[in-house]
N, C-alpha and C positions, 0 to 999 in steps of 0.2 A: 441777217436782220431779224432784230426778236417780232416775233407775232404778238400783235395786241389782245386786249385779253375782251372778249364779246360786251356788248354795251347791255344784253339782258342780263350779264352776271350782276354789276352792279344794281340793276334794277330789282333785282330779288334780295339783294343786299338791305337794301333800301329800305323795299316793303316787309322785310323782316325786322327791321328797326323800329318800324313805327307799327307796325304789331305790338311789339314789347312794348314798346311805350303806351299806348292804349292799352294793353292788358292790366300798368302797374296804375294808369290811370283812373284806371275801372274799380281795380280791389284792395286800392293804398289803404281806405279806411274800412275795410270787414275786420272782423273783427271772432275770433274761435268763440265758438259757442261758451258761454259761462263767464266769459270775459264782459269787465265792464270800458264803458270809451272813458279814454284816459281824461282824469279830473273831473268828470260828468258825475258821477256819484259815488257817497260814502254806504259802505255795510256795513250793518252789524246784523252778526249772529246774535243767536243767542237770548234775544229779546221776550215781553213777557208782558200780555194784556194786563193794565189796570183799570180795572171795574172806577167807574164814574158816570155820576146821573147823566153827565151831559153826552156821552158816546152815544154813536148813532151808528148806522151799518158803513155808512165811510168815511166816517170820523171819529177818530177813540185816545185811548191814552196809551202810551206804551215805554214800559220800564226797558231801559239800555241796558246794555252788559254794564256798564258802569257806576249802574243805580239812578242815573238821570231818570226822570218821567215827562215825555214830550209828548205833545199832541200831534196825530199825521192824517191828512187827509187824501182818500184815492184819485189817482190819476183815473181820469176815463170815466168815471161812474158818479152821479147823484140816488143817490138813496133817499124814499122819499122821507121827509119827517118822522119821528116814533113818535110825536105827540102834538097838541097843535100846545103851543105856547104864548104866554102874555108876557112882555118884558118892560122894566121900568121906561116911563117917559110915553107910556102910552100904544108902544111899539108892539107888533106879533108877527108870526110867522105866518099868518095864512095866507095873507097872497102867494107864498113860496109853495105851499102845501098845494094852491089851487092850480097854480104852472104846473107843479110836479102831475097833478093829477090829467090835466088834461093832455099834457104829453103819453100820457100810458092809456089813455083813454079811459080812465075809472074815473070815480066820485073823489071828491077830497075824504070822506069819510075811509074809505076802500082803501086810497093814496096811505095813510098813516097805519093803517092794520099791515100794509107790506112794509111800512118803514120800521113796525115793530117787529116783524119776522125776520127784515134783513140784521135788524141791531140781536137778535136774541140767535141767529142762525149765525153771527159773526161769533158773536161775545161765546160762545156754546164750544165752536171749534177754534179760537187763538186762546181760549183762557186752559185749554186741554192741552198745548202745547209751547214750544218755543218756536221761533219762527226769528226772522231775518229779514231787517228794512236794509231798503236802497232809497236813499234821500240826496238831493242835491241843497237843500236846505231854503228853498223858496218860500216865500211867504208874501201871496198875491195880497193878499185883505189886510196884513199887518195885524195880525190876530194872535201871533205866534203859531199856528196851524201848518205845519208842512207838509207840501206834497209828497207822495212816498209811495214805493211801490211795499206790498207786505209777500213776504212769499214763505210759506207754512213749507214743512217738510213732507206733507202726505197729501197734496193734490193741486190745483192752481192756484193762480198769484189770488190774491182776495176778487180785487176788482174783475175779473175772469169770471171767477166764483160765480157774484151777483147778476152779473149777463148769463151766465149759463141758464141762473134759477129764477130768472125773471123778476128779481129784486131791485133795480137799480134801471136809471134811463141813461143810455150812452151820451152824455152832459154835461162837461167841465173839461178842464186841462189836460192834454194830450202833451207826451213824451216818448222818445226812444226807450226801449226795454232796455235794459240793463244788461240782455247778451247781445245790443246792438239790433235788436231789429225795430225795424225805420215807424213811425207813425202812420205813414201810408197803411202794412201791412198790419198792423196792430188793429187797426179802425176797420179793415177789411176782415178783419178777424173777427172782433166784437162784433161786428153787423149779420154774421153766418150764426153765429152761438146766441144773438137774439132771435134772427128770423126761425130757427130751430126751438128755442124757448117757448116763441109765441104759435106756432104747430102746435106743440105738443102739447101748449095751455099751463104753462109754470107757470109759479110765483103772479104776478101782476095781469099778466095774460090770461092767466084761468083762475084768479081768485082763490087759488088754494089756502086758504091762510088757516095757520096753523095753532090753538090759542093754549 
């Protein structure tokens, strides 16, 4: 008579299965460092700051490898104004200038001397270089402005930059990084490279402005 085969084997069977299974459940969407999530966004290399009045420290223009010239605006970061503005119809920016300001806790006057340090500390290191957007090509305002990440060959992504140096209020549309890591940890990220800014009295935090 064959011997039956123990009722724990099976059960180790089992829970080895759905091990596996929770494991591929877990890591189906990670994704290798440098990698971007598939269709989530276009790069280009190779690109190339174009000087224009209206660029601001997270808003500018920027020539494509293909000679196009688009406008990109950073994920994660407001930069406050580089100048206070009057626009046809009666229109201005200060109420914007004076949000910006009371979020960083300065004056609106203060607010635009660092929006002129973040636009001349941006334009200073992308116009030195080529550098590489990640754009999924969005356009909240309908302004043609896309969101974008910029990421220079010789140290953080732009918006990184500005939180490091106290230029910029962690403010606007949040996105997955382009090697996949989550908005959760991006925002916990930016929140340590502020609270370390504002210690150590950067940009906004300590007034350094630089003319």
């Amino acid at each position: 008579m064959a011997r039956r085969r123990p009722r724990k084997t099976w059960q180790w069977v089992l829970l080895l299965i759905a091990a596996a299974v929770l494991w591929w459940l877990d890591h189906r969407n990670e994704l290798p460092a440098g990698k971007l999530p598939t269709g989530a966004y276009q790069s280009f290399a190779g690109c190339r700051w174009v000087d224009h009045r209206q660029n601001d420290g997270d808003s500018f223009r920027v020539r494509l490898p293909d000679g196009r010239v688009e406008q990109f605006r950073l994920y994660y970061v407001d930069a406050p104004e580089s100048d206070f503005r009057r626009y046809k119809g009666g229109r201005n920016n200060f109420d914007r200038i004076h949000d910006q300001a009371k979020d960083l806790g300065i004056s609106d006057e203060q607010a635009v001397e660092i929006g002129r340090q973040a636009k001349a500390k941006v334009h200073q290191w992308l116009a030195s270089t080529e550098f590489t957007v990640f754009t999924a090509w969005d356009d909240p305002f309908g302004d043609h402005r896309y969101h974008a990440f910029i990421a220079p060959p010789d140290g953080p992504m732009v918006h990184e930059f500005l939180v490091i140096n106290g230029l910029a209020r962690i403010h606007t549309k949040a996105a997955g990084l382009p090697d996949g890591t989550s908005v959760h940890t991006r925002l916990r990220e930016l929140r340590e490279f502020e609270r370390i800014a504002k210690r150590d009295g950067r940009g906004a935090w300590g007034l350094v402005i630089e003319r």
